[in-house]
Backbone and ligand atoms as CSV (ligand in chain L), in Angstrom:
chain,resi,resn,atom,element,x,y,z
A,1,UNK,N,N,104.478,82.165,62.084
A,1,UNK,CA,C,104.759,82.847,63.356
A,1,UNK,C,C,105.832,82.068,64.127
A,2,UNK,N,N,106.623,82.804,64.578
A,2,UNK,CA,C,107.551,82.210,65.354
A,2,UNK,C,C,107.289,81.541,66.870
A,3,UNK,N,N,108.350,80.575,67.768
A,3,UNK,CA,C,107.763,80.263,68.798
A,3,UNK,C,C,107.418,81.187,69.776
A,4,UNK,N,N,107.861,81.779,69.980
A,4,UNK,CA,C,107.621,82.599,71.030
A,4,UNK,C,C,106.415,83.940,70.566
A,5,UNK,N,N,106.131,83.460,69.531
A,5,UNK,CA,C,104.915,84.479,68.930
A,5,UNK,C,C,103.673,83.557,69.179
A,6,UNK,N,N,104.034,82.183,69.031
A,6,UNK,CA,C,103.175,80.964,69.452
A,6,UNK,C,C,102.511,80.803,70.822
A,7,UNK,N,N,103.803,81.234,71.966
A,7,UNK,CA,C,103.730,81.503,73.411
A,7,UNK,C,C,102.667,82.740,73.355
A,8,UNK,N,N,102.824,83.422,73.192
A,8,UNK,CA,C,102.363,85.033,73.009
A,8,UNK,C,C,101.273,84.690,73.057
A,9,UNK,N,N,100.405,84.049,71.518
A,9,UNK,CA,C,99.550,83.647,71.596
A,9,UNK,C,C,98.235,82.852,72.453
A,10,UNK,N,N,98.843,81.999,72.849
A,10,UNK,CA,C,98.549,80.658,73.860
A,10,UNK,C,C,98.275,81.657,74.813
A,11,UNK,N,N,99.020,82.393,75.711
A,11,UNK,CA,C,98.473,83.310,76.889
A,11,UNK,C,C,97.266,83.904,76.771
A,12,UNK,N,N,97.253,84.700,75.384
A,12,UNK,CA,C,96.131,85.879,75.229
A,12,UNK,C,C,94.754,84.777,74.991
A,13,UNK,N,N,94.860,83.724,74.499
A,13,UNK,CA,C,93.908,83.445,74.206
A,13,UNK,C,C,93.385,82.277,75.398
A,14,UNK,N,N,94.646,81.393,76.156
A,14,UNK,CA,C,93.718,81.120,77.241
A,14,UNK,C,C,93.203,82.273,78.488
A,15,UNK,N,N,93.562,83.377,78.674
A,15,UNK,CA,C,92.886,84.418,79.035
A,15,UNK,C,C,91.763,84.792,78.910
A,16,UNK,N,N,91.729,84.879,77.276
A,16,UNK,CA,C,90.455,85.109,76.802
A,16,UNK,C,C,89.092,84.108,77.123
A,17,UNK,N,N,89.893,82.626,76.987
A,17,UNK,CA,C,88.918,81.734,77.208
A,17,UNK,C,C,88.337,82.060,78.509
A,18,UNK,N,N,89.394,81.935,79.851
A,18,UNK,CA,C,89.065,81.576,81.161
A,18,UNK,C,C,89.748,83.020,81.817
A,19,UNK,N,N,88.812,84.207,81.300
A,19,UNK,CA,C,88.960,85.362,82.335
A,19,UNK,C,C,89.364,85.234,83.677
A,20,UNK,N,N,90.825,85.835,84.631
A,20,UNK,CA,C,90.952,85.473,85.726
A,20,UNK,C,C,90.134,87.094,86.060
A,21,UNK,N,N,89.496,86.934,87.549
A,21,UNK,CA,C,88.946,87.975,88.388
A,21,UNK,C,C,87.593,88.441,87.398
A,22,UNK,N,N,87.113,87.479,86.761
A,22,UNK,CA,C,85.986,88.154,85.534
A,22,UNK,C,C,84.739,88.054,86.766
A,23,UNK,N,N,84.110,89.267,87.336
A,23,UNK,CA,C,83.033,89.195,87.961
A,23,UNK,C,C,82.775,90.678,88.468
A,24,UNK,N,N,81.300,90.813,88.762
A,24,UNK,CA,C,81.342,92.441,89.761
A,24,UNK,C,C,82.050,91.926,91.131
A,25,UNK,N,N,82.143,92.917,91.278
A,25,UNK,CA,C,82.453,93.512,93.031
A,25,UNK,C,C,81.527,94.378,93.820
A,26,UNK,N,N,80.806,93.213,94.635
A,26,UNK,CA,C,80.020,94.064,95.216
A,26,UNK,C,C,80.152,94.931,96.142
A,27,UNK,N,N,79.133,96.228,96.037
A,27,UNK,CA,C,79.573,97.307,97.122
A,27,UNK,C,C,80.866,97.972,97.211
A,28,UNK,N,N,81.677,97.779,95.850
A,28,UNK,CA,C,82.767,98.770,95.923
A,28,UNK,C,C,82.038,100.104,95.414
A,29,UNK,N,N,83.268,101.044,95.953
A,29,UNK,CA,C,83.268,102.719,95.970
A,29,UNK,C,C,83.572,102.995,94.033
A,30,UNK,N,N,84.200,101.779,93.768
A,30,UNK,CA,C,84.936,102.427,92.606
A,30,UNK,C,C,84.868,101.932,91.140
A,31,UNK,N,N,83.921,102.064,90.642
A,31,UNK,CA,C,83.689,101.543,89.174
A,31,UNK,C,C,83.882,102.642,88.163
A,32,UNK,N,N,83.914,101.650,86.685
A,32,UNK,CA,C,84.154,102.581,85.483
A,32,UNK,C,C,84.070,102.022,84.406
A,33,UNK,N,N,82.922,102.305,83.511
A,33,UNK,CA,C,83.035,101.214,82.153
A,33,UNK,C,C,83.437,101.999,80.945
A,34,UNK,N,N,84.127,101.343,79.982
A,34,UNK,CA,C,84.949,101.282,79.165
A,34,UNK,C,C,84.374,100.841,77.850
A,35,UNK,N,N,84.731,102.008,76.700
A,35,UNK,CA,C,84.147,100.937,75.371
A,35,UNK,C,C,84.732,101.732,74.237
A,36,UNK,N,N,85.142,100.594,73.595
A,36,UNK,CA,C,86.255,101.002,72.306
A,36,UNK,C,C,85.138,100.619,70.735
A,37,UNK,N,N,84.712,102.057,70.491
A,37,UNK,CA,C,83.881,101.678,69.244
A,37,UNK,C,C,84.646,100.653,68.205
A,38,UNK,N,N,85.306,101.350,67.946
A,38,UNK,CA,C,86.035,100.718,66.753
A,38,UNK,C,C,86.029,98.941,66.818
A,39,UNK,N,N,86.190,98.674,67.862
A,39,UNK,CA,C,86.252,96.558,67.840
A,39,UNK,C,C,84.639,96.526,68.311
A,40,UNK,N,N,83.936,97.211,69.265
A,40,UNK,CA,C,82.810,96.792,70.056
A,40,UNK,C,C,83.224,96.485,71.302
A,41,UNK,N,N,84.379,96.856,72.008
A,41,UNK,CA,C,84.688,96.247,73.225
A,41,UNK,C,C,83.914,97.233,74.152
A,42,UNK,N,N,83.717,96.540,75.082
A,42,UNK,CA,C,82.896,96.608,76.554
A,42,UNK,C,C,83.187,96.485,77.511
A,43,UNK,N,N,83.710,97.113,78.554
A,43,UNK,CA,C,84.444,96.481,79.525
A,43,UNK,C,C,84.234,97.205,81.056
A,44,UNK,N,N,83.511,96.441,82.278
A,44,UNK,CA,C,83.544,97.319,83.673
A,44,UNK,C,C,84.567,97.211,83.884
A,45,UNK,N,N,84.863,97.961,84.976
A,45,UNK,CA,C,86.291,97.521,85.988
A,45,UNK,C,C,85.641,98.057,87.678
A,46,UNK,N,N,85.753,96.936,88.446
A,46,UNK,CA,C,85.518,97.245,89.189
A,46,UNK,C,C,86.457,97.609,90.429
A,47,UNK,N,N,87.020,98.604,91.240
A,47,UNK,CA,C,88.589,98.639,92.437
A,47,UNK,C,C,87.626,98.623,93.865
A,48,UNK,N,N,88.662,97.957,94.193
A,48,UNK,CA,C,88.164,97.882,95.738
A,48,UNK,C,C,89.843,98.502,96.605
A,49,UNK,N,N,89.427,99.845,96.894
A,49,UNK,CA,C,90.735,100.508,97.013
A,49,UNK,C,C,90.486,100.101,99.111
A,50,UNK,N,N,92.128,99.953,99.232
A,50,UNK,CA,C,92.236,100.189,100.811
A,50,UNK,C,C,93.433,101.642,100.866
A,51,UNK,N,N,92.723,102.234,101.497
A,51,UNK,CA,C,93.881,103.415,101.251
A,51,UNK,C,C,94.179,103.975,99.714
A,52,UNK,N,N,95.134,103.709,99.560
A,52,UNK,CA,C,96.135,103.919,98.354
A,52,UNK,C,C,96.472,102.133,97.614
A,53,UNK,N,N,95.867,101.566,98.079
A,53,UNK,CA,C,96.183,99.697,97.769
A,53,UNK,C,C,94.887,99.581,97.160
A,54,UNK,N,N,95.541,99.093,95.904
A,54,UNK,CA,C,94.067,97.887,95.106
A,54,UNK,C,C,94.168,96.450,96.229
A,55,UNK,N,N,93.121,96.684,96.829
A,55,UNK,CA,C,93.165,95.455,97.530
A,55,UNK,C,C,92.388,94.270,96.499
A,56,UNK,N,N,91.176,94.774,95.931
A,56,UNK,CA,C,90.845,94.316,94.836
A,56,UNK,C,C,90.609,94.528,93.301
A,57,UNK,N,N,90.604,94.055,92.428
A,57,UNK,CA,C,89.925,94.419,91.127
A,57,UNK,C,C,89.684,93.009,90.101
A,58,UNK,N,N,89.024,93.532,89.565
A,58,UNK,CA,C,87.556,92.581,88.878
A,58,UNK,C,C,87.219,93.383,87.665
A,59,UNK,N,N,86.556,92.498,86.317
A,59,UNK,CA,C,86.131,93.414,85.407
A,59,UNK,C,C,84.939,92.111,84.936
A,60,UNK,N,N,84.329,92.728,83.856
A,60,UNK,CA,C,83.436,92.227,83.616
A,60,UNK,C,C,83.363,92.908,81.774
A,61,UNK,N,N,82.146,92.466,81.182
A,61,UNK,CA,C,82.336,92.728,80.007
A,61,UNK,C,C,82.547,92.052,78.877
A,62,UNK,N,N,82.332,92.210,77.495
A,62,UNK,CA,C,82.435,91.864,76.300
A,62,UNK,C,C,83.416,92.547,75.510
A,63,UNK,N,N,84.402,91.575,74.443
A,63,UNK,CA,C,84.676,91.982,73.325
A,63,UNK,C,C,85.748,91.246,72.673
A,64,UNK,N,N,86.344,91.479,72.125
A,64,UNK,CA,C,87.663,90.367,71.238
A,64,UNK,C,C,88.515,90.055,72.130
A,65,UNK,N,N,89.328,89.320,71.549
A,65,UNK,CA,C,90.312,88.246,72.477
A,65,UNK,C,C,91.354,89.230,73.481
A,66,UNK,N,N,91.638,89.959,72.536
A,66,UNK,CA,C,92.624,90.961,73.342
A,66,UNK,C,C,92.445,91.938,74.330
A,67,UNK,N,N,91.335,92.519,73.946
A,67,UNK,CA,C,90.105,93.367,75.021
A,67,UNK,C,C,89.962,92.413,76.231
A,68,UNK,N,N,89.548,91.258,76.267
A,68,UNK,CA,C,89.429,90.375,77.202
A,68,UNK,C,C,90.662,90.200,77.684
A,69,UNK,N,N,91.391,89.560,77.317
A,69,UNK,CA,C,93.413,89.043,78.157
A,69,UNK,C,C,93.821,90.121,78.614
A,70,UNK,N,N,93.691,91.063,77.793
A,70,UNK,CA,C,94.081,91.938,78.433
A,70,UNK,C,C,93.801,92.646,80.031
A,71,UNK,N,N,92.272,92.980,80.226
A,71,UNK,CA,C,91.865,92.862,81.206
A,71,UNK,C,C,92.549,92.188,82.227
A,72,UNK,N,N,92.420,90.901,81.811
A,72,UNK,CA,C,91.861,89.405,82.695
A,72,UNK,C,C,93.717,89.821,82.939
A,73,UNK,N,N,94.630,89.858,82.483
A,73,UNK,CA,C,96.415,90.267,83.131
A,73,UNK,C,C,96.437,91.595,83.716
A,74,UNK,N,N,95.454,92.714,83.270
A,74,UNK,CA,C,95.251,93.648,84.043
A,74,UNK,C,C,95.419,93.608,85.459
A,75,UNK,N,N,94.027,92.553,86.011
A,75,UNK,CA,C,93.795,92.342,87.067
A,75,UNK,C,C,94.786,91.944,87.856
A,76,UNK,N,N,95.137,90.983,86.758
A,76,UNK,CA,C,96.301,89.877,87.831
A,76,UNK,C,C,97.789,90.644,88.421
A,77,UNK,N,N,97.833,91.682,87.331
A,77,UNK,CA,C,98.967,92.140,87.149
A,77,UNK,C,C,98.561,93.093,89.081
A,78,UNK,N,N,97.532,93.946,89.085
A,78,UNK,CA,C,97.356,95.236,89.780
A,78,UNK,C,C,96.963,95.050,91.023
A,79,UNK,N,N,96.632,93.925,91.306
A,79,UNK,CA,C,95.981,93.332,92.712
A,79,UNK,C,C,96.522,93.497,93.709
A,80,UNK,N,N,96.616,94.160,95.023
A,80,UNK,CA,C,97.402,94.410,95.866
A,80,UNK,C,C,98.369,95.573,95.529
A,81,UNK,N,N,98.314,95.796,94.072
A,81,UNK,CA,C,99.162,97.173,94.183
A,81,UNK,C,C,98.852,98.579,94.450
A,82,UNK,N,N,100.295,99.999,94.777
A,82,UNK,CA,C,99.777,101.016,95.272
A,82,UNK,C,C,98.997,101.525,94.176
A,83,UNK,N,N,97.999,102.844,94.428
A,83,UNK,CA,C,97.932,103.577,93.017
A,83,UNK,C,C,98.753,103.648,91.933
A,84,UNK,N,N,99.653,104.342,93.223
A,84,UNK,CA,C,101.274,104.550,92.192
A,84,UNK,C,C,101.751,103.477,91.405
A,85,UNK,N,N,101.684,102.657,91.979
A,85,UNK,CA,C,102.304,101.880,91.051
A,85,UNK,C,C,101.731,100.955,89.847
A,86,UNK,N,N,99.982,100.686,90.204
A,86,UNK,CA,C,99.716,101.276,89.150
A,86,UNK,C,C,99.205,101.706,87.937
A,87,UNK,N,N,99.498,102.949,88.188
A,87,UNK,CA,C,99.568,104.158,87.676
A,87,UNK,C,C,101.492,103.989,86.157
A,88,UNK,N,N,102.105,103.816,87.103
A,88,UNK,CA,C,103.831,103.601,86.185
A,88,UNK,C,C,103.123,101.925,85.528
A,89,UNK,N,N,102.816,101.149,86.273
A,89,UNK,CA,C,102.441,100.195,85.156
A,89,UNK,C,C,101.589,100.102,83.554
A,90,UNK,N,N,100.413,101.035,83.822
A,90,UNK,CA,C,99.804,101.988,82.618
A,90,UNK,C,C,100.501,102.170,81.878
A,91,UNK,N,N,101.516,103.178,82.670
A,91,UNK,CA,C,102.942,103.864,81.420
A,91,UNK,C,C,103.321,102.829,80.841
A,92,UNK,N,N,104.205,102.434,81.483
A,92,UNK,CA,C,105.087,101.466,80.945
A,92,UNK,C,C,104.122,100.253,80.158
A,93,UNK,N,N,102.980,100.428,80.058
A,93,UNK,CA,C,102.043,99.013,79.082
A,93,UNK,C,C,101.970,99.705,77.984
A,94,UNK,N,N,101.409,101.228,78.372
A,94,UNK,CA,C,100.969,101.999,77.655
A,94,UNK,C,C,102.052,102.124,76.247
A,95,UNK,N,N,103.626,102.613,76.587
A,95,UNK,CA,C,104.770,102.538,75.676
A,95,UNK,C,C,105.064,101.375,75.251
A,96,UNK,N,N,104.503,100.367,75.719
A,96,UNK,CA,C,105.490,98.746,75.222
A,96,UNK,C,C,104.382,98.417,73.694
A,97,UNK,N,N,102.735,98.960,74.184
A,97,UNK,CA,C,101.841,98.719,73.205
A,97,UNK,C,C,102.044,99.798,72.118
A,98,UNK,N,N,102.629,101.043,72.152
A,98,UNK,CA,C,102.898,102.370,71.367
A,98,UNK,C,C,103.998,102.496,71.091
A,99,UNK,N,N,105.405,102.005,71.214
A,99,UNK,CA,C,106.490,102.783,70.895
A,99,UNK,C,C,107.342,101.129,70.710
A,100,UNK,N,N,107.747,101.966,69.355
A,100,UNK,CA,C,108.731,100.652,68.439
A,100,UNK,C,C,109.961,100.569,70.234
A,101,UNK,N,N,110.487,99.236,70.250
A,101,UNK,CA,C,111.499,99.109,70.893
A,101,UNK,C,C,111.224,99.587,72.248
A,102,UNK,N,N,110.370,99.987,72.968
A,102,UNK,CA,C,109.902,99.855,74.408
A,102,UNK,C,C,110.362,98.359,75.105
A,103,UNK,N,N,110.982,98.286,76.322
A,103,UNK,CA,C,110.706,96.912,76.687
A,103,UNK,C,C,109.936,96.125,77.998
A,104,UNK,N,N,109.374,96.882,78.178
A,104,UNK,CA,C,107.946,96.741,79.017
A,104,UNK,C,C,108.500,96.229,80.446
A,105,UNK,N,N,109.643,96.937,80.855
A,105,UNK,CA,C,110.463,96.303,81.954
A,105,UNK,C,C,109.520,96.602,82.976
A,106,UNK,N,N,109.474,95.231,83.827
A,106,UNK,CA,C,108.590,94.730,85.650
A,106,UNK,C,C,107.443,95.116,84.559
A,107,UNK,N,N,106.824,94.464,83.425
A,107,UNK,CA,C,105.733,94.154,83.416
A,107,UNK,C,C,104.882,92.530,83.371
A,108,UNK,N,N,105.830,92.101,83.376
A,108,UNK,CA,C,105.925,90.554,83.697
A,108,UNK,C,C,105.154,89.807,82.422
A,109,UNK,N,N,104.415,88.973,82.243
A,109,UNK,CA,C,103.293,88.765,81.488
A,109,UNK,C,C,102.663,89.740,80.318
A,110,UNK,N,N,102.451,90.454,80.686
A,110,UNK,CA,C,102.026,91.523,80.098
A,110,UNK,C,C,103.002,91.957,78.538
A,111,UNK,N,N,103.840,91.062,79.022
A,111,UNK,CA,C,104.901,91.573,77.274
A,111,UNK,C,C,104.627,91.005,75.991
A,112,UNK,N,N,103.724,90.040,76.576
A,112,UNK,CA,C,102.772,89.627,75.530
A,112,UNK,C,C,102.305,90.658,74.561
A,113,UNK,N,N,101.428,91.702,75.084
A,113,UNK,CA,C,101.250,92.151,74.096
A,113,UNK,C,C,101.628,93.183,73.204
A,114,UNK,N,N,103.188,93.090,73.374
A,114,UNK,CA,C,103.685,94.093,72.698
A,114,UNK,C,C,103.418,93.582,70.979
A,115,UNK,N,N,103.301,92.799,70.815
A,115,UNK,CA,C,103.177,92.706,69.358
A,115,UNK,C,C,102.058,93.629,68.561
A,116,UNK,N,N,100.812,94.045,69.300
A,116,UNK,CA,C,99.367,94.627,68.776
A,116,UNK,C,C,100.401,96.584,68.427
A,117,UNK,N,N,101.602,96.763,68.734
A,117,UNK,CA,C,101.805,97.763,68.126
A,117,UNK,C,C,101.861,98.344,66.671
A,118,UNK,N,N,101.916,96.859,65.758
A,118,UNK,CA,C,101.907,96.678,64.737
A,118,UNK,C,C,100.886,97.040,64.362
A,119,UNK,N,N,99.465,96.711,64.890
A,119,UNK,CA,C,98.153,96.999,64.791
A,119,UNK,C,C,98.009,97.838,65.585
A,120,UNK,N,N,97.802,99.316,65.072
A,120,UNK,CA,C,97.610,100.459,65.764
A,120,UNK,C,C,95.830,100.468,66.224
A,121,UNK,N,N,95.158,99.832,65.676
A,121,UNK,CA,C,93.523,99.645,65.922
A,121,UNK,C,C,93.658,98.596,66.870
A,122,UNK,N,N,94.698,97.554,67.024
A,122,UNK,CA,C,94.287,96.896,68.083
A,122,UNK,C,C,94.634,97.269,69.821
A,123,UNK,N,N,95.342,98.700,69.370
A,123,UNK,CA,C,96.043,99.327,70.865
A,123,UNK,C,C,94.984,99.557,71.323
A,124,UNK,N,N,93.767,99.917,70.709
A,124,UNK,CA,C,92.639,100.193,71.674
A,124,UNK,C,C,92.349,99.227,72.246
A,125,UNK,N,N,92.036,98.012,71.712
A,125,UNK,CA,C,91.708,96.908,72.607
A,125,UNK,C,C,92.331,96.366,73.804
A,126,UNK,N,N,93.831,96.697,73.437
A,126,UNK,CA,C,94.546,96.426,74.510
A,126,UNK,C,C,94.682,97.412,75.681
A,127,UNK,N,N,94.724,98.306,75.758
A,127,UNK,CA,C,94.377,99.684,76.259
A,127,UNK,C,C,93.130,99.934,77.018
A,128,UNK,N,N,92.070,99.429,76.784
A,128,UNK,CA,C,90.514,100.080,76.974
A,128,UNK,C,C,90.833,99.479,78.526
A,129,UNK,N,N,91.157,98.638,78.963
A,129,UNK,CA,C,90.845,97.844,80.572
A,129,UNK,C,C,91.615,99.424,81.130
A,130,UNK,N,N,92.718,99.685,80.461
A,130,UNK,CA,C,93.840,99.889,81.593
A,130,UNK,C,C,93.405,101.920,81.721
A,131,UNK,N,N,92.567,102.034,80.505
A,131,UNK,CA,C,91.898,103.679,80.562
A,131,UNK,C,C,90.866,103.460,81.757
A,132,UNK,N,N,89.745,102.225,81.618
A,132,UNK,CA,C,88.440,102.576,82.437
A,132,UNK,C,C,89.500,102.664,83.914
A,133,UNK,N,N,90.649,101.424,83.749
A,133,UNK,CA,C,90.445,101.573,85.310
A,133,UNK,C,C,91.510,102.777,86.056
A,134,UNK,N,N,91.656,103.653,84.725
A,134,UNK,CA,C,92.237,104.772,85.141
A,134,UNK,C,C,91.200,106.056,85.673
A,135,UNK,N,N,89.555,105.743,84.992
A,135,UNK,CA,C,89.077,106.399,85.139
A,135,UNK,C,C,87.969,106.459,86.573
A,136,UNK,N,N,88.038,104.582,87.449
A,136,UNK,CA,C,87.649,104.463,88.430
A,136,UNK,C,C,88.633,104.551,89.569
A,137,UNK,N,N,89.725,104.893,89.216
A,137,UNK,CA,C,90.631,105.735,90.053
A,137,UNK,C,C,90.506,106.603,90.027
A,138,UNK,N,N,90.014,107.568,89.036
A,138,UNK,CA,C,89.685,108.903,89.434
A,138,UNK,C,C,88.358,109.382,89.441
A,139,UNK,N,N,87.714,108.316,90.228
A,139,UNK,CA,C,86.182,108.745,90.699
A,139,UNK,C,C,85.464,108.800,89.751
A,140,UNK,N,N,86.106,108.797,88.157
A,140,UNK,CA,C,84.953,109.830,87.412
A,140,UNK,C,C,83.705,108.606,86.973
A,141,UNK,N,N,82.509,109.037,86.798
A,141,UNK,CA,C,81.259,108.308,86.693
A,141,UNK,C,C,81.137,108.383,84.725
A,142,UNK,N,N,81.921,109.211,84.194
A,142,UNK,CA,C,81.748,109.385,82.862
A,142,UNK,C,C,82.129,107.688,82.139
A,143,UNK,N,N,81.817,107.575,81.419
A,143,UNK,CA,C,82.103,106.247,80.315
A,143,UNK,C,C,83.332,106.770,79.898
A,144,UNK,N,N,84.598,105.736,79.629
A,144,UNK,CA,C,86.062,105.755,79.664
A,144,UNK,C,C,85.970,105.556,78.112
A,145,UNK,N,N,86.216,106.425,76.991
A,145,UNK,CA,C,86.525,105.756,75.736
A,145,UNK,C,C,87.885,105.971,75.167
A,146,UNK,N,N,88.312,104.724,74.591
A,146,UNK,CA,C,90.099,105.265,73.702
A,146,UNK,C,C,90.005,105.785,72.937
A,147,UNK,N,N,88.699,106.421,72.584
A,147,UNK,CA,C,88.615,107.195,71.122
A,147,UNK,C,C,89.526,108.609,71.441
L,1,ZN,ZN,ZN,88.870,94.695,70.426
């Protein structure tokens, strides 16, 4: 593996080790759990919306390294941001993890994981944080799956 595949690495997996925002949120309006049969991933997400602003978010949960980092940059990435925005961050993770030659522009960190496109089974893992907490944005109480 090359260096910067080395870098790549090192992120996802101290992530994985030391989840940032890994906890509930109590008394928020807005939860949604998440689970990708295929790895076993597990994942809450909890928003603490002000208005149209993630003032907070938090997840909680089990599953492989990437299911986890992922999350855990989720958070970091969305904190203080509008819906809207996001909402275009999704996209744009969503294409950098799915589409050869995407370049995951203003996703900062997160370009890490463009490599799991290679591994089309591991897009779920990377994916599952960013569905539930699409789905506690939209109120819904249903279980979020990438299936
Ligand atoms: Zn997984």
């Amino acid at each position: 593996m090359n260096e910067l595949g080395d870098l790549y690495q090192q992120v996802i997996l101290d992530h994985n080790r030391q989840p940032r925002n890994f906890h509930p949120l109590a008394g928020v309006a807005r939860k949604a759990e998440g689970h990708n049969p295929l790895c076993g991933d597990r994942v809450t997400v909890y928003v603490d919306l002000d208005g149209e602003r993630l003032r907070d978010i938090s997840f909680e949960g089990s599953g492989c390294a990437i299911s986890k980092a992922s999350a855990s940059m989720m958070t970091e990435s969305l904190k203080g941001k509008t819906r809207e925005e996001a909402d275009r961050l999704f996209q744009t993770f969503h294409r950098l993890v799915t589409e050869e030659g995407a370049a995951g522009e203003g996703l900062g960190k997160l370009v890490v994981f463009s490599g799991v496109r290679e591994f089309p089974v591991r897009v779920k893992c990377a994916t599952l944080a960013w569905h539930t907490l699409r789905s506690a944005l939209q109120g819904e109480s249903a279980v979020a799956s990438t299936e």
